[in-house]
C-alpha positions, 0 to 999 in steps of 0.5 A: 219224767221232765216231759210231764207235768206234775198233774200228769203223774200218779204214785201209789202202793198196792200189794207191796208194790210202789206204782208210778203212772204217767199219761200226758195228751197233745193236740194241735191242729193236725195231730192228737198224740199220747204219751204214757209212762209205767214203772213198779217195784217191789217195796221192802217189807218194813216199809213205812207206806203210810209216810211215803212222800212224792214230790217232783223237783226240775223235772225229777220224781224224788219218792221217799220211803221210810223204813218202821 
C-alpha cells in the first residue's frame, strides 16, 4: 500500500471479517485517474476485535489483532 497515503486507507470488521479499503484520485491538467485497493479476510473466532490496531509505518500497513 506504499502508493497511499494514510488518509486514503480504511480498516475494518464486520461479521467476522478484517476489511481493508483503499482509494486514491489524481488529476492533472489532462487526466483524472482512480486507484482503489480491496482485501478481506477471515478473522479467528477469539479475536479480540475491539483492541485491533492499525498503523501505517514506510509504506506498510502493520494490523495487530489479539487473541481474548
Amino acid at each position: 500500500l506504499s502508493e497511499y497515503q494514510p488518509e486514503d486507507i480504511k480498516v475494518s470488521v464486520k461479521d467476522g471479517e478484517l476489511i481493508v479499503k483503499a482509494e486514491r484520485k489524481t488529476e492533472t491538467d489532462t487526466r483524472k485517474s482512480r486507484t482503489s485497493f480491496f482485501q478481506s479476510t477471515s478473522l479467528p473466532p477469539q479475536t479480540d476485535i475491539d483492541h485491533l490496531q492499525s498503523k501505517y509505518i514506510d509504506g506498510k500497513l502493520v494490523i495487530e489483532a489479539p487473541y481474548l
